[in-house]
Structures are given as structure tokens and as C-alpha cells.
C-alpha positions, 0 to 999 in steps of 0.5 A: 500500500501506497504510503501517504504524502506530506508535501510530496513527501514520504511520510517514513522518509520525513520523519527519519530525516527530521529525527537524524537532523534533530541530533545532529543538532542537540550534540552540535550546541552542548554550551547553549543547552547547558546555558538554557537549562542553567537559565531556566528557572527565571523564565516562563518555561525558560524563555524571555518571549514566550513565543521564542519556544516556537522555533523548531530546534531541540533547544534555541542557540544563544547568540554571542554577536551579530553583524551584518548578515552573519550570527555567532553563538556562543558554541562558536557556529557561525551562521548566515542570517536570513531570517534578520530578526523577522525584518527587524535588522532587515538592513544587517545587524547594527548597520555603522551609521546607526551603531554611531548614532546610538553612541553619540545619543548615549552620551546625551541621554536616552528619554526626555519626553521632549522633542529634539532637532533630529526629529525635526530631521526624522519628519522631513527624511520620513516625508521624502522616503514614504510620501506626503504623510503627517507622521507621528512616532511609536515603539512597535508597529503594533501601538502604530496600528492601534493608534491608526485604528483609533483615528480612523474611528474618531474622523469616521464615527464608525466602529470596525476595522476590516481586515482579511483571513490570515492577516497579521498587524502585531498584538492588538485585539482589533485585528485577532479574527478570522473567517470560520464559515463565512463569519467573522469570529474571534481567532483560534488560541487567544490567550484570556481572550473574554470581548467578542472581537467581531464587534469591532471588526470584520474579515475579508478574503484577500483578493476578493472584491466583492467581498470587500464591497459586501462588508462596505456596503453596510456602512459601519466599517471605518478603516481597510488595514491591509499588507500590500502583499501578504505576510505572515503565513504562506505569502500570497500576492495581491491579484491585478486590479486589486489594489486599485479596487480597494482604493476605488471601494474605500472612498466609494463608501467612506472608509479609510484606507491603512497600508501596514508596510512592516514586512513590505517595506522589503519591497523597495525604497519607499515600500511597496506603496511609493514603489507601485504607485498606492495612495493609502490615507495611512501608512504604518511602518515598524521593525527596520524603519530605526535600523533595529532600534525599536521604533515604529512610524504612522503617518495620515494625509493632509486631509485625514489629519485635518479631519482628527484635528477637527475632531479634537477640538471639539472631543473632551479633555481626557486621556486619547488612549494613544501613545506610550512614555518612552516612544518618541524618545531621542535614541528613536530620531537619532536611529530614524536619522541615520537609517533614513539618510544613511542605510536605507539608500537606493544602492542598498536597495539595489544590492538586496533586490539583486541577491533576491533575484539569485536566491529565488532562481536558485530555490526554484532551480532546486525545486524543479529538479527534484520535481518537489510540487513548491513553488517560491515567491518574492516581494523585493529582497524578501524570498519565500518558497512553500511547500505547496504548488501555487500562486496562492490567492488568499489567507485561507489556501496560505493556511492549507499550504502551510506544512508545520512537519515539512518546514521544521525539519527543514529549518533544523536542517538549514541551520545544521548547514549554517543558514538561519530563515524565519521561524514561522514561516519559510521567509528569507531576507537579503540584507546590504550586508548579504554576499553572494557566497551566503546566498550560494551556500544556502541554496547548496543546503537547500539542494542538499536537503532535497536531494535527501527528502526526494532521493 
């Protein structure tokens, strides 16, 4: 009897070869282990961030340095970086001029609570690499998001966000839903979740049009925030014309509409909206944007903010529940300033899209020869490949492509090779920082694995 396929692979074949990789790399890392378990009892079930535990290894390696596309940890493997911080060091780990930058503020103290004449800079540098957007400063894309979220509710009057299946924006409860026959319900494994997040917002298909008019033809709903492209899953493009319907639909109907650039920023200089010509009336960019400093920038046009404005005026006095004490601090501008100016350049822009294109061919190159059913897709210096024939056209066939067994020996394998992606997905990034020769080795991994899994 036939036996049954994961991915087009063999089931017996897949789970010998994550088994032989797993202890490969338990005996290869004795230093972070010992360091783990020393370390254990001060941490949640031994980690900082919960969510650390989600990596596939046996255990985590513990970082000594990083710099530029390359990790040492403390057993003394080097490792080429692909996963960057999941886009936060996007730009290479402690790029110079941002490294500088926080040495020279260091000296000049780390939170005021005041401005400083580089975030008048910041401003200007912020308008010339997004666009024409009236900015304001937060810590993650995640307090961006929320305080978006609020404006466009104040300046509408309306009470919901529409976002779509599979969607993510960071932590905040207003886009934790998804689509479950057709509805929109509070997504699966929220932690102490007690408010029924659908009276707030409402999920979509990406992609789908109709969908989205059905949802704006009610007339409660006051802001689309979307990804120009798919993320956080299986990545999944946006079809022709569907930006431009979204567009259309949300001034048809009243609604505002928010570009989440966070993971798309990889797109280009200016993001995948000034890239392709999008006219959102707000635009959130988080991670990379301070050259891993943690800083995240939301901006709205001239006429959104002339509309909260006005709104603001008249509301009474009290707490706005937007914005925390240490956002806005001087270490933000000083890296914005330096990332801005300095690191996040055309050139550089140039070098990551380049070295994209030459890991991209190279996996598919691989995948078709040993006749895998993946397929790779790119948005920038961002590369992906999945574990499924494709395009993918919406959140819920990402989520059916998604192959958690497959992707964890692999990521073990790749690491066991020297080659960090991300965790939660099959994404990869190409830094400034990036040489040919790291991008070389990866897919040589990659070939390696597949000449294995597929023998």
C-alpha cells in the first residue's frame, strides 16, 4: 500500500530525516543547552518571549554577536542570517551609521519626553522616503496600528476595522479574527481572550472584491488595514486590479484606507506603496524603519489629519488612549536619522533586490529538479518558497499550504548547514550586508536537503 504524502513527501522518509537532523543538532550546541537549562528557572518555561519556544530546534542557540548578515553563538557556529530578526535588522545587524548614532545619543541621554532637532530631521527624511504623510512616532508597529485604528474611528464615527483571513498587524485585539464559515469570529488560541472581537471588526478574503464591497456596503466599517502583499503565513500576492479596487471601494463608501508596510517595506525604497504607485490615507511602518532600534512610524494625509484635528477640538479633555512614555524618545530620531539618510539608500536597495533575484532562481532551480510540487515567491529582497504548488490567492489556501512537519525539519536542517530563515514561516531576507557566497551556500543546503527528502 501506497504510503501517504506530506508535501510530496514520504511520510517514513520525513520523519527519519527530521529525527537524524534533530541530533545532529542537540550534540552540535552542548554550551547553549547547558546555558538554557542553567537559565531556566527565571523564565516562563525558560524563555524571555514566550513565543521564542516556537522555533523548531531541540533547544534555541544563544547568540554571542551579530553583524551584518552573519550570527555567532556562543558554541562558536557561525551562521548566515536570513531570517534578520523577522525584518527587524532587515538592513544587517547594527548597520555603522546607526551603531554611531546610538553612541553619540548615549552620551546625551536616552528619554526626555521632549522633542529634539533630529526629529525635526526624522519628519522631513520620513516625508521624502514614504510620501506626503503627517507622521507621528511609536515603539512597535503594533501601538502604530492601534493608534491608526483609533483615528480612523474618531474622523469616521464608525466602529470596525476590516481586515482579511490570515492577516497579521502585531498584538492588538482589533485585528485577532478570522473567517470560520463565512463569519467573522474571534481567532483560534487567544490567550484570556473574554470581548467578542467581531464587534469591532470584520474579515475579508484577500483578493476578493466583492467581498470587500459586501462588508462596505453596510456602512459601519471605518478603516481597510491591509499588507500590500501578504505576510505572515504562506505569502500570497495581491491579484491585478486589486489594489486599485480597494482604493476605488474605500472612498466609494467612506472608509479609510491603512497600508501596514512592516514586512513590505522589503519591497523597495519607499515600500511597496511609493514603489507601485498606492495612495493609502495611512501608512504604518515598524521593525527596520530605526535600523533595529525599536521604533515604529504612522503617518495620515493632509486631509485625514485635518479631519482628527477637527475632531479634537471639539472631543473632551481626557486621556486619547494613544501613545506610550518612552516612544518618541531621542535614541528613536537619532536611529530614524541615520537609517533614513544613511542605510536605507537606493544602492542598498539595489544590492538586496539583486541577491533576491539569485536566491529565488536558485530555490526554484532546486525545486524543479527534484520535481518537489513548491513553488517560491518574492516581494523585493524578501524570498519565500512553500511547500505547496501555487500562486496562492488568499489567507485561507496560505493556511492549507502551510506544512508545520515539512518546514521544521527543514529549518533544523538549514541551520545544521549554517543558514538561519524565519521561524514561522519559510521567509528569507537579503540584507546590504548579504554576499553572494551566503546566498550560494544556502541554496547548496537547500539542494542538499532535497536531494535527501526526494532521493
Amino acid at each position: 500500500m501506497p504510503q501517504p504524502l506530506i508535501a510530496g513527501l514520504k511520510t517514513d522518509r520525513l520523519t527519519a530525516f527530521a529525527a537524524r537532523e534533530a541530533t545532529r543538532y542537540g550534540r552540535s550546541r552542548p554550551k547553549s543547552a547547558a546555558a538554557l537549562a542553567k537559565g531556566a528557572g527565571a523564565f516562563l518555561n525558560g524563555v524571555p518571549m514566550h513565543w521564542m519556544r516556537d522555533w523548531p530546534m531541540p533547544h534555541l542557540p544563544l547568540v554571542a554577536k551579530a553583524k551584518g548578515a552573519r550570527i555567532t553563538d556562543i558554541d562558536g557556529y557561525g551562521i548566515d542570517d536570513f531570517c534578520l530578526g523577522d525584518t527587524g535588522s532587515m538592513f544587517g545587524h547594527s548597520p555603522k551609521p546607526v551603531a554611531d548614532a546610538i553612541r553619540k545619543q548615549a552620551r546625551h541621554g536616552l528619554t526626555y519626553m521632549l522633542p529634539t532637532t533630529a526629529a525635526m530631521q526624522a519628519g522631513q527624511l520620513l516625508t521624502e522616503r514614504f510620501g506626503a504623510f503627517r507622521w507621528q512616532i511609536a515603539t512597535t508597529a503594533t501601538d502604530a496600528n492601534r493608534c491608526a485604528l483609533r483615528v480612523a474611528r474618531a474622523v469616521t464615527g464608525r466602529p470596525k476595522v476590516l481586515v482579511f483571513h490570515g492577516c497579521y498587524h502585531g498584538t492588538l485585539d482589533d485585528t485577532m479574527v478570522e473567517l470560520a464559515d463565512g463569519n467573522t469570529v474571534n481567532r483560534a488560541g487567544l490567550v484570556g481572550q473574554v470581548q467578542d472581537l467581531s464587534l469591532g471588526a470584520v474579515v475579508c478574503e484577500f483578493n476578493d472584491l466583492a467581498g470587500v464591497e459586501a462588508a462596505l456596503a453596510k456602512g459601519d466599517v471605518a478603516a481597510i488595514l491591509t499588507e500590500p502583499v501578504m505576510t505572515n503565513s504562506c505569502m500570497v500576492l495581491p491579484e491585478a486590479g486589486f489594489h486599485d479596487g480597494l482604493r476605488a471601494l474605500s472612498r466609494q463608501y467612506g472608509t479609510l484606507l491603512i497600508m501596514d508596510e512592516t514586512h513590505t517595506i522589503s519591497s523597495g525604497l519607499g515600500g511597496y506603496t511609493r514603489l507601485h504607485g498606492l495612495s493609502p490615507d495611512m501608512f504604518v511602518v515598524g521593525k527596520c524603519v530605526a535600523g533595529g532600534m525599536p521604533t515604529a512610524v504612522w503617518g495620515m494625509t493632509d486631509a485625514v489629519a485635518t479631519r482628527f484635528n477637527d475632531y479634537d477640538a471639539r472631543r473632551p479633555a481626557g486621556h486619547s488612549g494613544m501613545g506610550t512614555t518612552l516612544s518618541g524618545n531621542p535614541m528613536q530620531f537619532a536611529c530614524l536619522v541615520a537609517t533614513l539618510s544613511k542605510v536605507m539608500t537606493k544602492d542598498a536597495y539595489a544590492h538586496m533586490e539583486k541577491g533576491a533575484v539569485r536566491l529565488a532562481a536558485g530555490l526554484e532551480a532546486s525545486i524543479t529538479t527534484h520535481g518537489a510540487p513548491w513553488h517560491v515567491v518574492r516581494v523585493g529582497a524578501r524570498v519565500e518558497f512553500i511547500c505547496a504548488p501555487g500562486p496562492l490567492h488568499n489567507g485561507t489556501e496560505a493556511a492549507a499550504a502551510h506544512q508545520p512537519q515539512v518546514e521544521a525539519a527543514l529549518h533544523v536542517a538549514l541551520l545544521n548547514r549554517g543558514c538561519l530563515i524565519a521561524p514561522f514561516h519559510n521567509m528569507m531576507l537579503i540584507s546590504p550586508a548579504t554576499r553572494p557566497r551566503q546566498i550560494d551556500r544556502l541554496v547548496l543546503a537547500f539542494d542538499e536537503i532535497l536531494s535527501d527528502l526526494f532521493a
